[in-house]
C-alpha positions as CSV (number, residue, x, y, z in Angstrom):
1,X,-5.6,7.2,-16.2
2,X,-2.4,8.4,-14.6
3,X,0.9,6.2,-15.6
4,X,3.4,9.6,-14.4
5,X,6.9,7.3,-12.9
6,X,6.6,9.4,-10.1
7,X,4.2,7.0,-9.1
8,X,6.4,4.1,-7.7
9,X,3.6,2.5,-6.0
10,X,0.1,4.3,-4.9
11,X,-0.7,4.0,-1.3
12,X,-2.9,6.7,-0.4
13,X,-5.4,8.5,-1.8
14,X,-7.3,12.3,-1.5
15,X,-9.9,13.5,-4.1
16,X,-9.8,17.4,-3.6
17,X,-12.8,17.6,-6.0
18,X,-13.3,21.8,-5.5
19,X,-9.4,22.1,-6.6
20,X,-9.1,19.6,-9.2
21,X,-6.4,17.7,-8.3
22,X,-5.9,14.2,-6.6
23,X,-4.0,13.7,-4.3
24,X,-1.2,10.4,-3.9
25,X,0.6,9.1,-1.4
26,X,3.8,7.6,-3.1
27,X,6.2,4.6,-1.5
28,X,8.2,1.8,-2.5
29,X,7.7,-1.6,-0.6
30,X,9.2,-3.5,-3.6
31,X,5.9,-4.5,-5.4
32,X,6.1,-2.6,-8.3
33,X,8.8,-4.6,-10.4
34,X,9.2,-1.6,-13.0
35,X,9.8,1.2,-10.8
36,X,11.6,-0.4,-7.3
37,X,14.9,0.5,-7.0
38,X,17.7,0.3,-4.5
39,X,17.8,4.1,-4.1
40,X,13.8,4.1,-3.0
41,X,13.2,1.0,-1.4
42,X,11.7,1.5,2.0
43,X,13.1,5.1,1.7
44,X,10.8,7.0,-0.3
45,X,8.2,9.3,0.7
46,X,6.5,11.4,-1.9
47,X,3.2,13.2,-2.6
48,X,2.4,13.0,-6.1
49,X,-0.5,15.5,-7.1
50,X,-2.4,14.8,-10.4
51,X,-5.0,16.8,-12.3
52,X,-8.4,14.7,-11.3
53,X,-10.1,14.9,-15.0
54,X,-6.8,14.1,-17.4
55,X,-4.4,12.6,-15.2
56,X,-1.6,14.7,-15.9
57,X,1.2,15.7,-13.1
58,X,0.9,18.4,-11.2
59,X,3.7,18.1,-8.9
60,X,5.7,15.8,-7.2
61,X,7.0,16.5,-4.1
62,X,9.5,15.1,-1.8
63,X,9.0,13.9,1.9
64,X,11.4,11.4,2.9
65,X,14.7,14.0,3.0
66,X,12.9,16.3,5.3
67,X,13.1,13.4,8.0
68,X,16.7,12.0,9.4
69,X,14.9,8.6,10.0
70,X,16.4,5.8,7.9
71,X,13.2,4.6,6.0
72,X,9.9,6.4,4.9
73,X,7.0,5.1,3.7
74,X,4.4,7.6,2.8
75,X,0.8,6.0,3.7
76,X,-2.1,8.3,4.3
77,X,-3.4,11.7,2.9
78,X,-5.6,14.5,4.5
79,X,-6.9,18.2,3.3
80,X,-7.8,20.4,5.2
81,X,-10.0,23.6,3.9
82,X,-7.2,25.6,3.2
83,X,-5.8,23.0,0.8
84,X,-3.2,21.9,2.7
85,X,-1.8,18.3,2.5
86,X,-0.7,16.4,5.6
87,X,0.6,12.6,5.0
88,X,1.5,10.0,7.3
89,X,5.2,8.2,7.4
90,X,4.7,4.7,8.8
91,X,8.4,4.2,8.9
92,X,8.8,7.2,10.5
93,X,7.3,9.2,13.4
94,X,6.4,11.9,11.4
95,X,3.1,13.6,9.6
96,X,4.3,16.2,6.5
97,X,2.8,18.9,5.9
98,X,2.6,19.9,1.6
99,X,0.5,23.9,1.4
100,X,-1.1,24.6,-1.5
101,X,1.5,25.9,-3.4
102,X,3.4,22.4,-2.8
103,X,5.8,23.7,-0.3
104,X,6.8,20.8,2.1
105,X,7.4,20.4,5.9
106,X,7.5,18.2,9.0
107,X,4.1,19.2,10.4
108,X,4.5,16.7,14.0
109,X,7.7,14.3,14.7
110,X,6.9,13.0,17.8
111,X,8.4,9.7,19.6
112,X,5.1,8.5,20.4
113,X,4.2,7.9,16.7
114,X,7.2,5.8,16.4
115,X,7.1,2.2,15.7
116,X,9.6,-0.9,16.1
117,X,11.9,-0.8,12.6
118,X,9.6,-3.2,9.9
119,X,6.7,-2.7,11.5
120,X,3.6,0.0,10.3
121,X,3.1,2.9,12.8
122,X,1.5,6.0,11.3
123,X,-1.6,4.8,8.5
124,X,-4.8,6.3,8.0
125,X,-5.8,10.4,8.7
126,X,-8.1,12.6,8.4
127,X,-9.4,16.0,8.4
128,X,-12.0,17.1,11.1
129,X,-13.9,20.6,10.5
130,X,-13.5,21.5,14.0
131,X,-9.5,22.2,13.7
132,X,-7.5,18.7,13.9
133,X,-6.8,15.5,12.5
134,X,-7.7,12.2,13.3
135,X,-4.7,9.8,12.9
136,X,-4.8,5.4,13.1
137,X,-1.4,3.9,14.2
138,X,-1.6,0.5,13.3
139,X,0.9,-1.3,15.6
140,X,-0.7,-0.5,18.6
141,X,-3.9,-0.4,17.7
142,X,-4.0,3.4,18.4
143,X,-5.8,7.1,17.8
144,X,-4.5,10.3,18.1
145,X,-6.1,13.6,17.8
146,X,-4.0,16.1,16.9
147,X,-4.5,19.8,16.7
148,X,-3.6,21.9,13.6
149,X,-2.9,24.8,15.4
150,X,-0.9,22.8,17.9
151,X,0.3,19.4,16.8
152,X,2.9,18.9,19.9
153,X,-0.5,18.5,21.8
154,X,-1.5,15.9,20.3
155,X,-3.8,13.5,22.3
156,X,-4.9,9.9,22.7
157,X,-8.4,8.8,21.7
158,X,-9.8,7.2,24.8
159,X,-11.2,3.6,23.4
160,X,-11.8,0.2,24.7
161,X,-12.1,-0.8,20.9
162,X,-9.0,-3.0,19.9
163,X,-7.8,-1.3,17.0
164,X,-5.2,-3.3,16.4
165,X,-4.0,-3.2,12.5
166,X,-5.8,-0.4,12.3
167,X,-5.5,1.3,8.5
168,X,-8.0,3.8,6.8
169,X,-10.2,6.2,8.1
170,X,-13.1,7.8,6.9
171,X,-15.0,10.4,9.1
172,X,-19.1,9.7,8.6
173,X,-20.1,13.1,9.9
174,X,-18.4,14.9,12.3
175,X,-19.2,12.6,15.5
176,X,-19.0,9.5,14.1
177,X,-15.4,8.2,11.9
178,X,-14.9,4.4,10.4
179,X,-11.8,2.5,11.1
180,X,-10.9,-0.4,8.8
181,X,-8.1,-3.0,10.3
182,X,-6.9,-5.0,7.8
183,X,-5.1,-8.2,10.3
184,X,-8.6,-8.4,11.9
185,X,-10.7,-7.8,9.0
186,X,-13.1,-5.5,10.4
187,X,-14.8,-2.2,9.9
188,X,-15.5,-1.0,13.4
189,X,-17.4,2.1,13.4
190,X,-16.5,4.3,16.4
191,X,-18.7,7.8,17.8
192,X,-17.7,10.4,20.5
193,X,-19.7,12.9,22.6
194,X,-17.0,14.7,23.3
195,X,-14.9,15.9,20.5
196,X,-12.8,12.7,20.1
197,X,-11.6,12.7,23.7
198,X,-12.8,9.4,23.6
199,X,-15.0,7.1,21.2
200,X,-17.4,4.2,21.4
201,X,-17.9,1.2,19.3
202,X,-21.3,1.4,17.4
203,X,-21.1,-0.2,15.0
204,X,-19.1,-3.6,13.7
205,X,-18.1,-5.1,9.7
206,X,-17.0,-8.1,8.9
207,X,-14.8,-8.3,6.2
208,X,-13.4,-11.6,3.9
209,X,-9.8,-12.4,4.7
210,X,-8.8,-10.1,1.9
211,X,-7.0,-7.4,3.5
212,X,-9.3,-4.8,4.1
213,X,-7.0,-1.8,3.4
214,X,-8.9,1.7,3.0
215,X,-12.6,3.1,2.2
216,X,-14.6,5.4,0.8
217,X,-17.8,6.9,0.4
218,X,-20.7,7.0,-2.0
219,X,-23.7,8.9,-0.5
220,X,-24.5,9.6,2.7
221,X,-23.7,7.2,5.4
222,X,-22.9,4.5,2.4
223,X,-19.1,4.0,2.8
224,X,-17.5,0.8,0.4
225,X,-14.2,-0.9,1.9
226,X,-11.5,-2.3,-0.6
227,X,-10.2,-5.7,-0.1
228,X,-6.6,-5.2,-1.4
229,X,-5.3,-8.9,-1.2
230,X,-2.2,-7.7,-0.1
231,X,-1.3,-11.2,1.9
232,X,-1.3,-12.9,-1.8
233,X,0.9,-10.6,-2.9
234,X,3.3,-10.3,-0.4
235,X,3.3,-14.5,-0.6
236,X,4.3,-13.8,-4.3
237,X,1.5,-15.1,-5.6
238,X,1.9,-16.1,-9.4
239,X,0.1,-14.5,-11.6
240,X,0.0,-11.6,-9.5
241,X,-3.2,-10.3,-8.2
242,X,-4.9,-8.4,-11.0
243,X,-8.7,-7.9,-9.3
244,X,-9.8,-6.5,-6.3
245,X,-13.1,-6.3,-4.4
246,X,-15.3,-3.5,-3.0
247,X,-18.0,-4.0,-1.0
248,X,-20.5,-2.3,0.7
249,X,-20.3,-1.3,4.4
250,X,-22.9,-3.0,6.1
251,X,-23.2,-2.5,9.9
């Protein structure tokens, strides 16, 4: 178990099992009583990285200061096989980049990742093999593809799949990704033929009302989605949520 106060509150996640290390995506949206602070509230933007079998820190790095926008939030993680980190800013329109030796940078800041101040725009990522990322943006309902070797050609993901709230990603295999979104409580599962120039909808998941936030995989094509009750907790619910479902993916 990790307990390190870089850890302000936990957003995102990456496993990078062949390096030993997992990855965090660190914010402060005001939940975490202990640790908020005036100084990091809606401002912070941090990768934490932990060793994966004791917990221990790694190192902490900072995001938010490379960015002139007025509030960060640090939301997604991906890895690509060189071992670098790039994280999403839903407060900003910005992806970092963090290499393997923990040096930071502004990977893509592009208007078009923008969003209207309070509201999420840049959420789940990932890695593809082929060379780029795939990257949700929640407010409208968008996603990009977005080349490592070029970012500032980035390109839209032609769907007529309302994604719409749209937070974690997990890539099935390398045609076919998952897209949770959390306000419609759905799992949609989306395939391409053409190298994510655009994407169907194969495959659809019902969540409970829970806030379906992120998911992961077991075996396979067996993916689990985590019902993070977020809207009790930002109602203030008392006691405070303390458990938290995850269910099986079934399409």
């Amino acid at each position: 178990m990790a307990t390190d106060a870089a850890l302000v509150s936990s957003i995102g996640m990456y496993l990078d099992d062949s390096r030993n290390r997992l990855l965090v995506a660190v914010s402060d949206p005001g939940y975490n009583q202990q640790r908020t602070s005036a100084a990091t509230l809606r401002k912070l933007a941090r990768l934490v990285i932990l060793n994966r079998d004791n917990g221990q820190l790694i190192r902490s790095v900072d995001l938010g200061s490379l960015s002139s926008a007025p509030n960060h939030f640090a939301n997604d993680v991906a890895v690509d096989t060189q071992g670098n980190a790039y994280i999403t800013d839903s407060f900003a329109p910005v992806i970092y980049k963090v290499d393997a030796q923990g040096v930071a940078s502004i990977f893509l800041e592009n208007a078009q990742l923008g969003a209207p101040a309070g509201a999420f725009g840049l959420n789940g990522i990932v890695f593809h093999p082929d060379g780029y990322l795939l990257v949700a943006k929640s407010n409208e309902g968008a996603l990009f593809k977005i080349p490592l070797s070029n970012p500032a050609g980035l390109t839209r993901v032609t769907t007529s799949q309302n994604l719409r709230a749209a937070d974690g990603l997990l890539l099935q295999n390398n045609t076919t990704l998952q897209v949770v979104t959390n306000a419609q409580a759905k799992v949609y599962r989306l395939t391409t033929t053409d190298g994510w120039a655009t994407a169907t909808t194969s495959g659809t998941f019902t969540t409970q009302p829970q806030y379906p936030t992120t998911l992961a995989r077991r075996a396979g094509a067996d993916s689990y989605v985590l019902y993070s009750n977020l809207n009790a907790l930002q109602a203030n619910q008392q006691p405070p949520v303390a458990q938290f479902s995850i269910v099986k993916v079934t399409f």
